[in-house]
C-alpha positions as CSV (number, residue, x, y, z in Angstrom):
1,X,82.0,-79.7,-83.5
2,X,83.1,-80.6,-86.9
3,X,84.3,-84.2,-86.9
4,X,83.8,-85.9,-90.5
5,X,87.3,-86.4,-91.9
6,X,86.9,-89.0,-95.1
7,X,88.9,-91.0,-96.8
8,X,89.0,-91.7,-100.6
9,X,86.0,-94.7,-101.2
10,X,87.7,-97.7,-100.9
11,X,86.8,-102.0,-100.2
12,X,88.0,-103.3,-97.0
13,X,89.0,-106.9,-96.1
14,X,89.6,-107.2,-92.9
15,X,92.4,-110.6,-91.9
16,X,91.8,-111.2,-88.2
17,X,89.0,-110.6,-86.1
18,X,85.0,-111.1,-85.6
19,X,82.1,-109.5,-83.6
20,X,83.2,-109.6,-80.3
21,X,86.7,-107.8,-82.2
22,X,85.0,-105.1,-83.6
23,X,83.7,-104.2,-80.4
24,X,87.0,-103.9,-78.4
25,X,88.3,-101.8,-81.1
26,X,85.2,-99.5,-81.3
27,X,85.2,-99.3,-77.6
28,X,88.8,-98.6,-77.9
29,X,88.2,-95.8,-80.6
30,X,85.9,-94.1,-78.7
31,X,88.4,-92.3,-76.2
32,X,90.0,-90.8,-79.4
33,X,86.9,-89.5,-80.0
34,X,86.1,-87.8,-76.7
35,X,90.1,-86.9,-76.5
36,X,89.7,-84.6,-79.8
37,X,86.7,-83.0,-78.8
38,X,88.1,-82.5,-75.7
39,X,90.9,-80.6,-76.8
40,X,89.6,-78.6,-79.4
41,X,86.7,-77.2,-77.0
42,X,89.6,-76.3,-75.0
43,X,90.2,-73.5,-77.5
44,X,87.4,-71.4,-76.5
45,X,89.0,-71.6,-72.7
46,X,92.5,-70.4,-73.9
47,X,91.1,-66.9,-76.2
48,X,90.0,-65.3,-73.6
49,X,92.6,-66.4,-70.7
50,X,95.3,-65.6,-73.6
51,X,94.0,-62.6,-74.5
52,X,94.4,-61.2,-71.1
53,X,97.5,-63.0,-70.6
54,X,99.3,-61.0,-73.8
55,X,96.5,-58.1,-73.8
56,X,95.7,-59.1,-76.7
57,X,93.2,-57.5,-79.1
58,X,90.1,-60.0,-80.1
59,X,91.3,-60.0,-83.5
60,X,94.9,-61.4,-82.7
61,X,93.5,-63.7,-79.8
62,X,91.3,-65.4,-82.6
63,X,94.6,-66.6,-84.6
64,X,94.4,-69.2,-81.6
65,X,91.1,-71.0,-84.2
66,X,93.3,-69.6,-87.6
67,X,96.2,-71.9,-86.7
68,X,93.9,-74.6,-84.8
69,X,91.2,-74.8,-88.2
70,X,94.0,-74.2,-90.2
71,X,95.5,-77.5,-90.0
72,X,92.6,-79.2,-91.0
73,X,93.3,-77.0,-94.6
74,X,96.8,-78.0,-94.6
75,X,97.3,-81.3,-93.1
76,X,94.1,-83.3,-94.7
77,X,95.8,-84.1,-97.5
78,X,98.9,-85.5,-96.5
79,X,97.3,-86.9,-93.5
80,X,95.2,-89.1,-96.5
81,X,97.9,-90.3,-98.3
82,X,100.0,-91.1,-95.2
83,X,97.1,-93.4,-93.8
84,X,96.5,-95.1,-97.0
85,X,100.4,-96.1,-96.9
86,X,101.0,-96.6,-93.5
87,X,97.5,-97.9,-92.2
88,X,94.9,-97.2,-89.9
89,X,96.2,-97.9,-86.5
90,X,100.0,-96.8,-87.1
91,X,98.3,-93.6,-88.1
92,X,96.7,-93.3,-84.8
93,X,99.3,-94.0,-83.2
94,X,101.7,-91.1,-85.2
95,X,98.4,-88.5,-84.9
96,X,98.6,-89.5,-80.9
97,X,101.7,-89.0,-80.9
98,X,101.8,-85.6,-83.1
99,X,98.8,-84.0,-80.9
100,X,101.3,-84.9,-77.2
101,X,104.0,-82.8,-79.1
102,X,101.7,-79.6,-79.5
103,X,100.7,-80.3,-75.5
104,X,104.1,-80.2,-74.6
105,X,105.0,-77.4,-76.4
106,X,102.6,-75.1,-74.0
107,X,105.0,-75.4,-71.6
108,X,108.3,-73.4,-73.5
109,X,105.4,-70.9,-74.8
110,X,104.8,-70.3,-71.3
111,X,108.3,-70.3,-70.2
112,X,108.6,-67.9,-72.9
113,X,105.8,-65.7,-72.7
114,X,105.4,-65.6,-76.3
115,X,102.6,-65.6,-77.8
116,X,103.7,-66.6,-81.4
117,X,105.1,-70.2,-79.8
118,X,101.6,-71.0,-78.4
119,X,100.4,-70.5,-82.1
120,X,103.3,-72.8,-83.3
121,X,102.2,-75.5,-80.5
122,X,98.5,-75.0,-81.2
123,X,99.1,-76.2,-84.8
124,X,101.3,-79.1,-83.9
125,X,98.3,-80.1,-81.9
126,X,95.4,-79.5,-84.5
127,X,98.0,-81.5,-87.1
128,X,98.1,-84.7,-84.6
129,X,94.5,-83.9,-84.2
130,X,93.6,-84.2,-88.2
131,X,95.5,-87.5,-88.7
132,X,93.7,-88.9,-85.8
133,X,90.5,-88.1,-87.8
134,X,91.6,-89.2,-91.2
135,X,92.8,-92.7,-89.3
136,X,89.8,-93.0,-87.3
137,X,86.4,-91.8,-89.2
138,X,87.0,-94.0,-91.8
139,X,88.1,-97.2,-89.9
140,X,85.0,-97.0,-87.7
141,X,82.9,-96.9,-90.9
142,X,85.1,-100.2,-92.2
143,X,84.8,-102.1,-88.9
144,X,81.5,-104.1,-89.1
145,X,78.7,-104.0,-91.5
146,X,78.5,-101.6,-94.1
147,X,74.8,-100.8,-93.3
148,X,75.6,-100.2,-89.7
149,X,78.4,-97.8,-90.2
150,X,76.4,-94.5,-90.1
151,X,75.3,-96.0,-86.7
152,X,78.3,-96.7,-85.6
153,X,80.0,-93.3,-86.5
154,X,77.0,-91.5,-84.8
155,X,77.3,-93.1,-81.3
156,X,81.4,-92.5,-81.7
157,X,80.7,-89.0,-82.8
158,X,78.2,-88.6,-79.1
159,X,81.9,-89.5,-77.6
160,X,83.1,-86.0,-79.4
161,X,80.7,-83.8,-78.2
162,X,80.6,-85.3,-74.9
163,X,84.1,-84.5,-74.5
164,X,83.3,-81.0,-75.9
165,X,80.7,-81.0,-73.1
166,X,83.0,-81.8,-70.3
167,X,86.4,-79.4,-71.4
168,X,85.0,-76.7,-70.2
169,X,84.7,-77.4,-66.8
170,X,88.1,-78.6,-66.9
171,X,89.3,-75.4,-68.5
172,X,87.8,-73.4,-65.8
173,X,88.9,-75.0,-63.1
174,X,92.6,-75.5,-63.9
175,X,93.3,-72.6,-66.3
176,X,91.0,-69.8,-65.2
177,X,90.2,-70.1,-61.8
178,X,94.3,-70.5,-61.4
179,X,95.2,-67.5,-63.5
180,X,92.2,-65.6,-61.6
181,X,94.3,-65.9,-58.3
182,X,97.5,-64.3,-60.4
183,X,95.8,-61.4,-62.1
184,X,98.4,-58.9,-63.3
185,X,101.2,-61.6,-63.1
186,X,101.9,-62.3,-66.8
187,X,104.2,-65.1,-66.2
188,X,101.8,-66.9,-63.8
189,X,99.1,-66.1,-66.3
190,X,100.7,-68.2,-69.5
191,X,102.5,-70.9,-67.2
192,X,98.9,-71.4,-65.9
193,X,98.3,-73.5,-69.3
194,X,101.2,-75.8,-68.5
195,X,99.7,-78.2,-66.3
196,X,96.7,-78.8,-67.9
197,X,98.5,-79.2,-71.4
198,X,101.1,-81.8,-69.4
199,X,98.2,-84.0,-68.3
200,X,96.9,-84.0,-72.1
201,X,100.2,-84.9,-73.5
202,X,100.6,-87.8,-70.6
203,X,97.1,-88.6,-71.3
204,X,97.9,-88.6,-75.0
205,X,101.0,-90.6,-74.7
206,X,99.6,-93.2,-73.0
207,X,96.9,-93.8,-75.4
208,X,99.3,-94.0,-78.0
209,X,101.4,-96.6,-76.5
210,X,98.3,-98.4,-75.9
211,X,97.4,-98.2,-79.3
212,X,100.5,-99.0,-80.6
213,X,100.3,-102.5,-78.7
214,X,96.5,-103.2,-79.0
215,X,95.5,-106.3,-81.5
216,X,92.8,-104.7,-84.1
217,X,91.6,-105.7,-86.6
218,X,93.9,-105.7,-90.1
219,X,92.3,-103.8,-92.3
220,X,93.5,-103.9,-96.1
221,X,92.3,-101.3,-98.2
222,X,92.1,-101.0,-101.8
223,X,90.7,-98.1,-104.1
224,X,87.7,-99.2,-106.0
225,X,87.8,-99.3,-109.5
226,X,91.3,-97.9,-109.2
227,X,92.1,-98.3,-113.3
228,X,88.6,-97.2,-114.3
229,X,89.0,-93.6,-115.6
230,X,86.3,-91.5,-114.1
231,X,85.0,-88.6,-116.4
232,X,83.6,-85.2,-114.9
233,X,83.9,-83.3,-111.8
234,X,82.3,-83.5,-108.1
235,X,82.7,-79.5,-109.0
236,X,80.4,-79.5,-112.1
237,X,77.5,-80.5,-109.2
238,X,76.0,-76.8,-107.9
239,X,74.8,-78.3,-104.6
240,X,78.2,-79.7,-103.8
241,X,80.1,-76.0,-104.7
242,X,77.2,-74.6,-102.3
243,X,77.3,-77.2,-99.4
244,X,81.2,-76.6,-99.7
245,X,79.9,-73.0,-98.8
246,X,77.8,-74.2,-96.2
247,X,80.6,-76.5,-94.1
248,X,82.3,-73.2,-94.5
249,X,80.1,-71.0,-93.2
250,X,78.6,-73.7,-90.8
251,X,82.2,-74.6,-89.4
252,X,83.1,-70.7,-89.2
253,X,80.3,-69.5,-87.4
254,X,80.0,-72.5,-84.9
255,X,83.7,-72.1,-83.8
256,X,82.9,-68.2,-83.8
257,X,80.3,-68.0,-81.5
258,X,81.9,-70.8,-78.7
259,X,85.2,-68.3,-79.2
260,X,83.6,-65.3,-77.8
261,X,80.8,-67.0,-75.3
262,X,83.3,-66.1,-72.2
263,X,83.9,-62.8,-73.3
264,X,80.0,-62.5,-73.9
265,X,79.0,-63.9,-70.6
266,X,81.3,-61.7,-68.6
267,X,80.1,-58.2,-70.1
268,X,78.0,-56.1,-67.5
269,X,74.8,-56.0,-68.9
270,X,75.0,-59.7,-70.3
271,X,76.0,-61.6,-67.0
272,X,78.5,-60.5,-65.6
273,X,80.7,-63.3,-64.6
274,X,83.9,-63.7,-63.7
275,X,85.9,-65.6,-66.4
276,X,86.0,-68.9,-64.7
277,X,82.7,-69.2,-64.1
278,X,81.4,-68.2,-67.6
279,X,83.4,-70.6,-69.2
280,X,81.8,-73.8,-67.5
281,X,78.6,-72.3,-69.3
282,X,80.1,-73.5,-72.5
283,X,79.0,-77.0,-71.8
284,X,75.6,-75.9,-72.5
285,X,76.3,-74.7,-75.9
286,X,78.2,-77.8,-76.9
287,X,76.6,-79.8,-74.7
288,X,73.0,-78.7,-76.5
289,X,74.5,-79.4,-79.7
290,X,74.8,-82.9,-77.9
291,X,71.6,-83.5,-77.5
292,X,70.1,-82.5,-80.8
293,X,71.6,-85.3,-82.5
294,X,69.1,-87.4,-80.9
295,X,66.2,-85.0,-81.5
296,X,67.2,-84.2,-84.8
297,X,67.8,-87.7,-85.7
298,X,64.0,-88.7,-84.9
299,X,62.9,-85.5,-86.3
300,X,64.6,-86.4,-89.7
301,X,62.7,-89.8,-90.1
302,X,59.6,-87.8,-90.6
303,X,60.6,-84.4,-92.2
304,X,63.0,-83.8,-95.2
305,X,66.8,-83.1,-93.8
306,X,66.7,-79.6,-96.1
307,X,63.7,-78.4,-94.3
308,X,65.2,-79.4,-90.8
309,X,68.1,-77.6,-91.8
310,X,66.5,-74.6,-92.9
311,X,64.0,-74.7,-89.8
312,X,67.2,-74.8,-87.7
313,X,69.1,-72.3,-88.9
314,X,66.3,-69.5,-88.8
315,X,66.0,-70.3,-85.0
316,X,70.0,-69.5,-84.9
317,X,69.1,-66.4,-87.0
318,X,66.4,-65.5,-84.3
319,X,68.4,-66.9,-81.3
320,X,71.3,-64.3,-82.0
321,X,69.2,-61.5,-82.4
322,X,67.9,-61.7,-79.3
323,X,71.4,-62.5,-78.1
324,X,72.4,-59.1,-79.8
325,X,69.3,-56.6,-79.2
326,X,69.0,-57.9,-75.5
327,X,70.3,-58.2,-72.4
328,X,71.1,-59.9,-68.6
329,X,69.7,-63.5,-68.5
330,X,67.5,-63.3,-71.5
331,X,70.6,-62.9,-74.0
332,X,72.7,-65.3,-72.3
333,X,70.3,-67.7,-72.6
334,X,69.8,-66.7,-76.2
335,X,73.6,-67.9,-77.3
336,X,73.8,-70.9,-75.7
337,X,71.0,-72.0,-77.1
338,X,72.2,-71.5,-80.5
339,X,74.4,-74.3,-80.1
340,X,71.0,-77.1,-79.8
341,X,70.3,-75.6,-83.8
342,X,73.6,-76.5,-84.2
343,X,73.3,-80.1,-83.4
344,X,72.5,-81.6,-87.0
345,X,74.2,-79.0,-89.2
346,X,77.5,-80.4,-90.3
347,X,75.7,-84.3,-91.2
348,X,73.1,-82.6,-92.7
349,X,74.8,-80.6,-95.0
350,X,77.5,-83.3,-95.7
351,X,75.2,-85.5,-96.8
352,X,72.9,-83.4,-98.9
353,X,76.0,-82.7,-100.8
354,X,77.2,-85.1,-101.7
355,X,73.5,-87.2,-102.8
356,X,73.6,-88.0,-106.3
357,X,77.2,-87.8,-106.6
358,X,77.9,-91.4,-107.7
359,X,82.1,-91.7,-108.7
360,X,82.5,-88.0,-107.7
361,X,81.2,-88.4,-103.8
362,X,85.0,-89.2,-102.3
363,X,86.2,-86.1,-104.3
364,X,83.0,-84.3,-103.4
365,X,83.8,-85.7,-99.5
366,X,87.5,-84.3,-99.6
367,X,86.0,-80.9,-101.0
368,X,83.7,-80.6,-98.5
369,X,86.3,-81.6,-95.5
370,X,88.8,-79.1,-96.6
371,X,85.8,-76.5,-96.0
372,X,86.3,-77.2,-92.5
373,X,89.0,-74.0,-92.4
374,X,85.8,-71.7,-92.1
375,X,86.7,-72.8,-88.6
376,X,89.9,-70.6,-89.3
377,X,88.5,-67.6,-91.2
378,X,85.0,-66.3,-89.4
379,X,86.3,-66.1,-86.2
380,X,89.1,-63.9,-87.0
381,X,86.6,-62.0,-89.1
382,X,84.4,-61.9,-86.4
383,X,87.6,-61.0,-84.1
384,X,88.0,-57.4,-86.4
385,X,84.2,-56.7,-85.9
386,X,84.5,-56.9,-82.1
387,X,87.8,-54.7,-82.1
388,X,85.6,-52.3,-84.0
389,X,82.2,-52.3,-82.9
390,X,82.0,-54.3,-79.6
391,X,81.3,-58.4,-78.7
392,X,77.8,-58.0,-78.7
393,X,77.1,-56.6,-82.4
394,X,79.7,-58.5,-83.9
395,X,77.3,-61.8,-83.6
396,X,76.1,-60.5,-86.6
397,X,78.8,-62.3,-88.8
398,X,77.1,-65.4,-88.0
399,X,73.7,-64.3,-88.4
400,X,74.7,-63.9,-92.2
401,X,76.6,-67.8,-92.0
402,X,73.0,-69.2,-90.5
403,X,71.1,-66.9,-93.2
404,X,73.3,-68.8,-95.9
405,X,72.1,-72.3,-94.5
406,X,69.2,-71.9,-94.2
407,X,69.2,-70.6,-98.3
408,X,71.0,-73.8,-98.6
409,X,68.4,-76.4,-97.0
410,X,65.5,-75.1,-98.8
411,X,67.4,-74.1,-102.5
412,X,70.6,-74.7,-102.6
413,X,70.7,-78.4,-101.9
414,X,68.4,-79.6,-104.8
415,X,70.2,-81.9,-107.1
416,X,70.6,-80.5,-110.4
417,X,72.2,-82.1,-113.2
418,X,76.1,-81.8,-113.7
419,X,76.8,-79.7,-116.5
420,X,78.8,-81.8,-119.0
């Protein structure tokens, strides 16, 4: 799952604290971690359970990742330059508080039935969700050495996906499973969102008043080289404009595949489960994705990150063809493995993008975050090709997405000189 917000490049000092601080306040930071991932794996639980809910078609159920990835479009920005004003913490506490809202607003949606207000709610809830991310990428990287902060992001970043991991299971039991003993009963249906969405806003709350009152570390920012006029472009660098392309596609067809996995799982000839039950095998796609990091990490010491990228994405390529052109055990199998190639996509790209960058890499780091809305766009793309052609065939959206990265590990990442 997509998880690199940045902020603009900046010094840190940092006025109270030491060691054995920076760990409380990592340890700390690593429930907001696992809280995001959470939540936005929940999304992949709510298309299908609102789709039936509304009778929806897959097109309009996948506006559910429009307004979600849409956020992270809109809200970026301004998320940015309200940190940078306000601070790190206070902007956790505010994106906490933000991402409660957008829980509690499931419950009038339900009351409701409307379909439209669980749109509006879902993007209150991405919107709390992208501050959180601008506050906290960044002020994990600041907190401790500067040669440890990839490390440090990493093992905060296992926190996502294991909360990505676990959602599922969550999602089945309390959403599905309930609306499964109500089937037909449209009211029962929605409000069976409301008590899970409840916890997370309680859940959410209390973090943020514990946030709010936690003693971290002071950390005082400052752009570098604020008055020095930088000359140029990140866009004048071709293997930024085409790793911007990548996030895109990377992002988009990610988010697609996890959208329509329950869906997938419970056609006839795939497996044939019952809603509930094919949702809790969406911790293997995520939670493959997981584990990768680790391989992928070791992997990397040895081979050249394009290659590995390249070498990945074919086996998506090959992974959803089977997915496609089989059936029963063999294709289910076949799309959740997809998400282990998964695993060391989004790094991989971002930082092949932005090498050789120099001034440009915090412009070419905002470009490459706002690319994150593929997240919105495939999936609702990949919605109109299921409406027309079926689930199963309409996988081959991202068979052209992987196609594209795997162009991009072995061409399109080579640094070539800006044009000037």
């Amino acid at each position: 799952m997509a998880g690199a917000t940045t902020m603009p490049e900046q010094t840190s000092n940092i006025s109270s604290g030491g060691d054995q601080n920076y760990r409380f306040a990592l340890t700390s930071l690593t429930s907001l971690f696992f809280m995001w991932g959470f939540i936005t794996c929940l999304n992949d639980i709510l298309i299908p359970h609102l789709k039936a809910v509304f009778d929806l078609t897959y097109t309009q159920a996948m506006l559910i990742q429009f307004c979600f990835f849409g956020a992270y479009f809109i809200v970026s920005i301004p998320s940015g330059v309200l940190v940078k004003k306000l601070g790190f913490q206070k902007g956790i506490v505010i994106g906490l508080v933000i991402a409660a809202l957008g829980c509690l607003g499931f419950y009038p949606a339900a009351s409701m039935q409307s379909y439209p207000v669980f749109l509006v709610a879902l993007f209150i809830l991405a919107s709390g969700i992208t501050l959180l991310q601008v506050s906290a990428n960044p002020y994990v990287s600041i907190l401790g050495k500067p040669e440890t902060a990839s490390s440090r992001l990493t093992l905060t970043q296992a926190f996502n996906s294991l909360g990505t991991t676990v959602a599922p299971f969550f999602g089945a039991f309390l959403i599905l499973e309930q609306a499964a003993t109500e089937v037909g009963n449209v009211a029962a249906g929605a409000e069976a969102v409301q008590m899970p969405y409840i916890m997370l806003a309680g859940m959410l709350l209390i973090l943020a008043a514990i946030f709010a009152y936690m003693k971290l570390p002071v950390v005082e920012t400052a752009q570098v080289d604020e008055k020095e006029e930088v000359s140029g472009s990140a866009w004048q660098y071709s293997h930024l404009v085409l790793g911007a392309l990548g996030i895109f596609v990377y992002v988009g067809g990610e988010v697609a595949i996890g959208s329509f996995l329950v869906n997938f799982l419970n056609q006839p000839d795939i497996a044939g489960l019952e809603e509930a039950e094919a949702a809790k095998y969406i911790a293997y796609y995520w939670g493959g994705a997981m584990v990768g990091r680790f391989i992928g990490a070791g992997v990397m010491q040895r081979i050249a990150a394009g290659k590995v990228l390249a070498f990945n994405a074919c086996a998506a390529v090959i992974l959803i063809v089977v997915a496609i052109f089989s059936s029963g055990h063999f294709a289910m199998w076949a799309i959740l493995a997809v998400g282990l190639c998964n695993s060391i996509m989004f790094p991989t790209i971002f930082s092949l993008a932005i090498t050789g960058l120099g001034k440009h890499t915090s412009q070419g780091s905002g470009i490459l975050c706002l690319a994150i809305v593929g997240g919105a766009i495939i999936p609702v793309f990949q919605g109109m090709l299921a409406d027309s052609i079926g689930v199963q065939l309409s996988f081959a959206l991202p068979i052209l997405c992987y196609v594209y990265i795997a162009y991009y590990g072995l061409i399109g990442s080579k640094v070539k000189q800006a044009d000037k």
